[in-house]
Structure formats: structure tokens, C-alpha cells
DRENGURO-315251 format. One record per residue: residue number from 1; x, y, z of N, C-alpha, C in turn; residue in one letter. Coordinates in nm, 3 decimals, padded with zeros to 5 digits. Layout:
BEGIN
pt num=NUM; nxx=X; nyy=Y; nzz=Z; caxx=X; cayy=Y; cazz=Z; cxx=X; cyy=Y; czz=Z; residu=A;
...
END
This chain:
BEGIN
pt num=1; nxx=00.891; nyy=00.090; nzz=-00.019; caxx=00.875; cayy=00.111; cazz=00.123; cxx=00.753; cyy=00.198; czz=00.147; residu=X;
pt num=2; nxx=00.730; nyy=00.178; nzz=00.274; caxx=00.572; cayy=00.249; cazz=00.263; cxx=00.615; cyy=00.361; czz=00.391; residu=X;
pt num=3; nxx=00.590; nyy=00.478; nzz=00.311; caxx=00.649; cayy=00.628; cazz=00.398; cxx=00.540; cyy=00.696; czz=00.445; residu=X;
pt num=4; nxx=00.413; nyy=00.679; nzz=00.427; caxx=00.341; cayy=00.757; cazz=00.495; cxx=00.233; cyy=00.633; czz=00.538; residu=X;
pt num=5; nxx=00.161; nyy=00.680; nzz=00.704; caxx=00.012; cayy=00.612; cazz=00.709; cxx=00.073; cyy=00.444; czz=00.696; residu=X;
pt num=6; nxx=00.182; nyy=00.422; nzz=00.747; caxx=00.217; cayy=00.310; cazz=00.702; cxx=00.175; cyy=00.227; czz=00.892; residu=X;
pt num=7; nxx=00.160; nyy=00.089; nzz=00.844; caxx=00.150; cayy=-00.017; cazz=01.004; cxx=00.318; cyy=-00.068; czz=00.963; residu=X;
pt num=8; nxx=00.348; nyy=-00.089; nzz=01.149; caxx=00.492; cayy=-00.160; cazz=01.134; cxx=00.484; cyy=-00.294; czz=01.147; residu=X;
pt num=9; nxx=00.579; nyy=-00.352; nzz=01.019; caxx=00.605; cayy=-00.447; cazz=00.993; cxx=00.728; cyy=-00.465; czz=00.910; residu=X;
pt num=10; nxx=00.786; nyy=-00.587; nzz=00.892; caxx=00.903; cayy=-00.614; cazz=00.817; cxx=00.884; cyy=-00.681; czz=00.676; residu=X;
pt num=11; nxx=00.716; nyy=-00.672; nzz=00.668; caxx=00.698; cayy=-00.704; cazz=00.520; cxx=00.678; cyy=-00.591; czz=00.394; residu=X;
pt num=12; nxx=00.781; nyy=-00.604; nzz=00.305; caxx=00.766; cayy=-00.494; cazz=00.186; cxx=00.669; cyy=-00.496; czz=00.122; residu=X;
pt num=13; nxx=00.599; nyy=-00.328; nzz=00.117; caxx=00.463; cayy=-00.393; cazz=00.050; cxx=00.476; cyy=-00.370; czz=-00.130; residu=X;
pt num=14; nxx=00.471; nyy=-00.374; nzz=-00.200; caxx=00.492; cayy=-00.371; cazz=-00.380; cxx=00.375; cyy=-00.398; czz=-00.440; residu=X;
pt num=15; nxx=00.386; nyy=-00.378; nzz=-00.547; caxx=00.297; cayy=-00.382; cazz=-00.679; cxx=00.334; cyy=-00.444; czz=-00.810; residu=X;
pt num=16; nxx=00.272; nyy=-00.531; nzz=-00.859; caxx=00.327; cayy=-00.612; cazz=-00.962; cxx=00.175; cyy=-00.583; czz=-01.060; residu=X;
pt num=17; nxx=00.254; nyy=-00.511; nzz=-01.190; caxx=00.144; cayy=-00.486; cazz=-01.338; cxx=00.166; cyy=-00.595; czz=-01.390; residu=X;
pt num=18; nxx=00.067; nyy=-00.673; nzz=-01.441; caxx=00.060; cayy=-00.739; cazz=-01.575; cxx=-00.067; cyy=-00.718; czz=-01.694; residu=X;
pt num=19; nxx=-00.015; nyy=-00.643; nzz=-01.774; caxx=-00.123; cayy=-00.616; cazz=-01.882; cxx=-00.238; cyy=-00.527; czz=-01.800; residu=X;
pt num=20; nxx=-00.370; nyy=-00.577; nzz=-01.807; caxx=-00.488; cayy=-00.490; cazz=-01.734; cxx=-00.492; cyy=-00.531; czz=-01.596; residu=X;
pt num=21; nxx=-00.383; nyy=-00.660; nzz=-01.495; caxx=-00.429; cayy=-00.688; cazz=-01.384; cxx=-00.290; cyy=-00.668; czz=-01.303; residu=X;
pt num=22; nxx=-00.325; nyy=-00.600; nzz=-01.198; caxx=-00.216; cayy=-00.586; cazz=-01.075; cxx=-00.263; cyy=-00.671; czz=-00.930; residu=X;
pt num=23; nxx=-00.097; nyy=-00.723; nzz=-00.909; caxx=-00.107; cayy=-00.797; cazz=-00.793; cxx=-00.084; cyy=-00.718; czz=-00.649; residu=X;
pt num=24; nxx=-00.133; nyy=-00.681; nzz=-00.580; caxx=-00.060; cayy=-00.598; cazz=-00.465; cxx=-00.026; cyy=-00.634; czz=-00.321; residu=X;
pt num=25; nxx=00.103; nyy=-00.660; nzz=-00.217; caxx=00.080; cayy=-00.706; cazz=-00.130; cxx=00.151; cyy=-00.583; czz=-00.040; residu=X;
pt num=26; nxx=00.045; nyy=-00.588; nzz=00.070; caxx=00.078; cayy=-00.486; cazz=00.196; cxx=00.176; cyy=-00.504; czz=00.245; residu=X;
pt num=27; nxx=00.159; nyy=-00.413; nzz=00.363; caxx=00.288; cayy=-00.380; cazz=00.461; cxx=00.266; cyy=-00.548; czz=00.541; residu=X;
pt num=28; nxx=00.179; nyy=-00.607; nzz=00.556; caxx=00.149; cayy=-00.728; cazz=00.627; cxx=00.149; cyy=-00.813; czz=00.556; residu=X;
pt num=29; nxx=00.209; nyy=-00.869; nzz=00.472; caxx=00.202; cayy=-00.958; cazz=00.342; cxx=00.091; cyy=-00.995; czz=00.277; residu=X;
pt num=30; nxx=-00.021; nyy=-00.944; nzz=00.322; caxx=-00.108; cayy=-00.976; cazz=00.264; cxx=-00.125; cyy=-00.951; czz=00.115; residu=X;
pt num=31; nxx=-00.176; nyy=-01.067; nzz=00.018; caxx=-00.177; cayy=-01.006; cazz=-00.147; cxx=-00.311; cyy=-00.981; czz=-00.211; residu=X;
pt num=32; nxx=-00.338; nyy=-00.894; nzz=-00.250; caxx=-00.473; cayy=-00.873; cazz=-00.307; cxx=-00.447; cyy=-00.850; czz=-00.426; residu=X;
pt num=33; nxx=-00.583; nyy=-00.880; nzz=-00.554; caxx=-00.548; cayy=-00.878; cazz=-00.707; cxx=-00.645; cyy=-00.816; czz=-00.713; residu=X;
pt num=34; nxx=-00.611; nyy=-00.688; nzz=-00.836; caxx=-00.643; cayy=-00.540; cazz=-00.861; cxx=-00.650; cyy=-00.513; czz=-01.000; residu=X;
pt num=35; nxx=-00.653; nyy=-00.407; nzz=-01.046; caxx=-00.659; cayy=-00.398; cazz=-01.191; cxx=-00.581; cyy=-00.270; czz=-01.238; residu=X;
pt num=36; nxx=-00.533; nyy=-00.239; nzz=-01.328; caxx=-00.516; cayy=-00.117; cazz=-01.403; cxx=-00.614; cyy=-00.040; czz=-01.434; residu=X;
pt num=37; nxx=-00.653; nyy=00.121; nzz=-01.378; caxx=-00.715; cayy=00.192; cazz=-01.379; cxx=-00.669; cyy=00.310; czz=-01.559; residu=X;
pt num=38; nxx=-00.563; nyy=00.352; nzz=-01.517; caxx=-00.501; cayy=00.420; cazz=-01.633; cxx=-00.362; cyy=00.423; czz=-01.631; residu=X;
pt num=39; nxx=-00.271; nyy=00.510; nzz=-01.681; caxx=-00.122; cayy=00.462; cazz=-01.702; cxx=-00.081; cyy=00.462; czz=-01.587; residu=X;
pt num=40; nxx=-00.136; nyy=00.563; nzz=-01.542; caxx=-00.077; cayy=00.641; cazz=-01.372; cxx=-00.188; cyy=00.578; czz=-01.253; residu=X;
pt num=41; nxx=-00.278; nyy=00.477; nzz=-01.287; caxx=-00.351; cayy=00.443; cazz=-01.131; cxx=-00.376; cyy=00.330; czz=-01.136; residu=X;
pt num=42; nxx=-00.389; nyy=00.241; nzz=-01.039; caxx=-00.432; cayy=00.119; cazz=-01.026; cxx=-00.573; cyy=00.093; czz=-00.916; residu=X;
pt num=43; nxx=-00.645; nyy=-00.030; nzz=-00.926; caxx=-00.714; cayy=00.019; cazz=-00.779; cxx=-00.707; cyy=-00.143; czz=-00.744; residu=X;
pt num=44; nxx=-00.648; nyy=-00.155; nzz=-00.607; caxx=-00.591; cayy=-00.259; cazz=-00.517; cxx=-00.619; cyy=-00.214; czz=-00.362; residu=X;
pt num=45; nxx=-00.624; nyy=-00.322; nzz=-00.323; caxx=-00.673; cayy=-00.310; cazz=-00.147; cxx=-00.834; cyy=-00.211; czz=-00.167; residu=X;
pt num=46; nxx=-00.921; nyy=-00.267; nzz=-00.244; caxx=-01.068; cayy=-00.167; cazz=-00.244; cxx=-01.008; cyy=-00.025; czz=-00.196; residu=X;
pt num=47; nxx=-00.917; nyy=00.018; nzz=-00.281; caxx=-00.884; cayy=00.197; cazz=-00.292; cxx=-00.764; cyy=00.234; czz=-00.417; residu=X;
pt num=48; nxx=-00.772; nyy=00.344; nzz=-00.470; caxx=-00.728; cayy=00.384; cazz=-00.575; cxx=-00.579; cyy=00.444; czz=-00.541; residu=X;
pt num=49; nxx=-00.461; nyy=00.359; nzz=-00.617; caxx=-00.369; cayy=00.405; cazz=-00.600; cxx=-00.297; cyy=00.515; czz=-00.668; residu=X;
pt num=50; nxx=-00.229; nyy=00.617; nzz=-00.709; caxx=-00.221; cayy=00.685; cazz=-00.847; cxx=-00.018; cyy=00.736; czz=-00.846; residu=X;
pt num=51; nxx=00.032; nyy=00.664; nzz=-00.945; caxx=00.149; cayy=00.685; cazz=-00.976; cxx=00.208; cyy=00.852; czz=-00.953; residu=X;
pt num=52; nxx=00.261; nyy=00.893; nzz=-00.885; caxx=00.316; cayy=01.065; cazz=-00.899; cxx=00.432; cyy=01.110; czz=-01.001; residu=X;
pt num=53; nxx=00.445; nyy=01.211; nzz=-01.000; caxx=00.508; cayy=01.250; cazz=-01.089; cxx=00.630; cyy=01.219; czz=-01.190; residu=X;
pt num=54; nxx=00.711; nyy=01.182; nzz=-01.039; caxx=00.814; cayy=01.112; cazz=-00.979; cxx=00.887; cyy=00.976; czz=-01.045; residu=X;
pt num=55; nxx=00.744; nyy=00.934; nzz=-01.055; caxx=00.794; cayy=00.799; cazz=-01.135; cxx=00.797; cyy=00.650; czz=-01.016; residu=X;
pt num=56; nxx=00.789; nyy=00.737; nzz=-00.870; caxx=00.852; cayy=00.650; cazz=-00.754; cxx=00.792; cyy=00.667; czz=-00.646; residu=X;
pt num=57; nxx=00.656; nyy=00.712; nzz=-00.614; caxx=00.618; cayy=00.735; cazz=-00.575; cxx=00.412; cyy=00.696; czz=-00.552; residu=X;
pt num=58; nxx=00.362; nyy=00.621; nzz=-00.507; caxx=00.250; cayy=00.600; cazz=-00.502; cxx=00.120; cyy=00.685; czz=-00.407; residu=X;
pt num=59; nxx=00.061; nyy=00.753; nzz=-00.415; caxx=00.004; cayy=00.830; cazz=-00.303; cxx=-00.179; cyy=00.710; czz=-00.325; residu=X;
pt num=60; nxx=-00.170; nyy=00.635; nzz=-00.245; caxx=-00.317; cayy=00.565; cazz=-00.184; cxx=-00.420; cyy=00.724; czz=-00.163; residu=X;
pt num=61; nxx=-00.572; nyy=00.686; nzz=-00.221; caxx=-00.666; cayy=00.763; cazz=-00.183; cxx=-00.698; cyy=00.792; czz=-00.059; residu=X;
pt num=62; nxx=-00.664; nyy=00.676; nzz=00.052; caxx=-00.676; cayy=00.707; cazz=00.193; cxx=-00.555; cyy=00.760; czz=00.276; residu=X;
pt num=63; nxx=-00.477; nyy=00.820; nzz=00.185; caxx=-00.366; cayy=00.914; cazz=00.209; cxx=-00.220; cyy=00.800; czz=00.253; residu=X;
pt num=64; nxx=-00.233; nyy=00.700; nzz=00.220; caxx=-00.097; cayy=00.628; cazz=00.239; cxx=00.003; cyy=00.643; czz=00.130; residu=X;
pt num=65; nxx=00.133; nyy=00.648; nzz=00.141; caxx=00.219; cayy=00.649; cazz=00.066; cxx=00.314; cyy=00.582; czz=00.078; residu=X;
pt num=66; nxx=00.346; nyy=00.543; nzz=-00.050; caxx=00.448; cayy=00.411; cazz=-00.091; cxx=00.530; cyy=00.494; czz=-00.215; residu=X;
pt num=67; nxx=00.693; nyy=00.488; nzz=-00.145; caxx=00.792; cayy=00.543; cazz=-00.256; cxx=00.893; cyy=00.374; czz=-00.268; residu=X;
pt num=68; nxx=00.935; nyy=00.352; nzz=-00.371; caxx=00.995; cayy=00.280; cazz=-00.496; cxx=01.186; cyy=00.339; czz=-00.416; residu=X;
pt num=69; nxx=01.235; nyy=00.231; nzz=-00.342; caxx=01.325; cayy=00.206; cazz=-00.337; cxx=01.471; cyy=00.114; czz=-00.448; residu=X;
pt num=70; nxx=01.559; nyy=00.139; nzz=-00.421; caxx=01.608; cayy=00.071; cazz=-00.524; cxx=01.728; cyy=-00.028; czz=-00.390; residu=X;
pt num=71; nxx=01.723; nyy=-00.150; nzz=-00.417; caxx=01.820; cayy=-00.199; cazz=-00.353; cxx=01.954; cyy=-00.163; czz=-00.402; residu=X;
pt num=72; nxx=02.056; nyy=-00.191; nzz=-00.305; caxx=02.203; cayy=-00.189; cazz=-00.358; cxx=02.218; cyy=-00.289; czz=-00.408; residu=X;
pt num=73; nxx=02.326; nyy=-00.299; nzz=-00.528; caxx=02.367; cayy=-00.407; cazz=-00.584; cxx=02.472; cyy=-00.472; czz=-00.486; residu=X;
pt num=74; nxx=02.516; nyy=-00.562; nzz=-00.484; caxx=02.606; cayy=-00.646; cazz=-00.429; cxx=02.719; cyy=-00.739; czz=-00.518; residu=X;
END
């Protein structure tokens, strides 16, 4: 879910690693393909994302933030 600096919409935005390339799609579904920077950063949407401490938490260089929800099971 995207908790800070976020646009409203009903699209989830996420991050998908594979090896050195990440897929990323916004709060607007839009998907852009990105890369692995280091363990903790990626850079997607032309800006640097960087993993926090947390484990669950993404803080964007242009100050947006995206925390790692977990659905309920059913």
C-alpha cells in the first residue's frame, strides 16, 4: 500500500525482483521495468527506491512511501 505522497486510486502499487531486473507498477497501474541497485535499493519509475529497516517498508527518493501489507488468509 502506498502510505505516504501517495495519488488516489484503487490500484496496488508492488514490486516484483527477478535476479538483477525489477518490475514495478504504481498506484495507477501503470508498470515500469527497473533494475536492482543493491540488496536494499532498486531504481524504478526514473527514481531510487531503498528497502528500510523494517523489511516492509519502501521510502522513494522523492519522498513517497510504500509499506508491504500482508493480506488475510481466507
Amino acid at each position: 500500500m502506498c502510505d505516504y505522497g501517495c495519488r488516489l486510486t484503487d490500484a496496488a502499487p508492488s514490486v516484483e525482483v527477478n535476479g538483477a531486473a525489477a518490475t514495478c507498477t504504481n498506484e495507477l497501474g501503470g508498470i515500469y521495468y527497473g533494475k536492482v541497485l543493491t540488496a536494499n535499493s532498486i531504481f524504478c519509475f526514473n527514481k531510487v527506491g531503498t528497502l528500510l529497516e523494517d523489511g516492509k517498508t519502501i521510502r522513494w527518493d522523492d519522498g513517497v512511501i510504500w509499506k508491504r501489507v500482508t493480506r488475510p488468509a481466507y
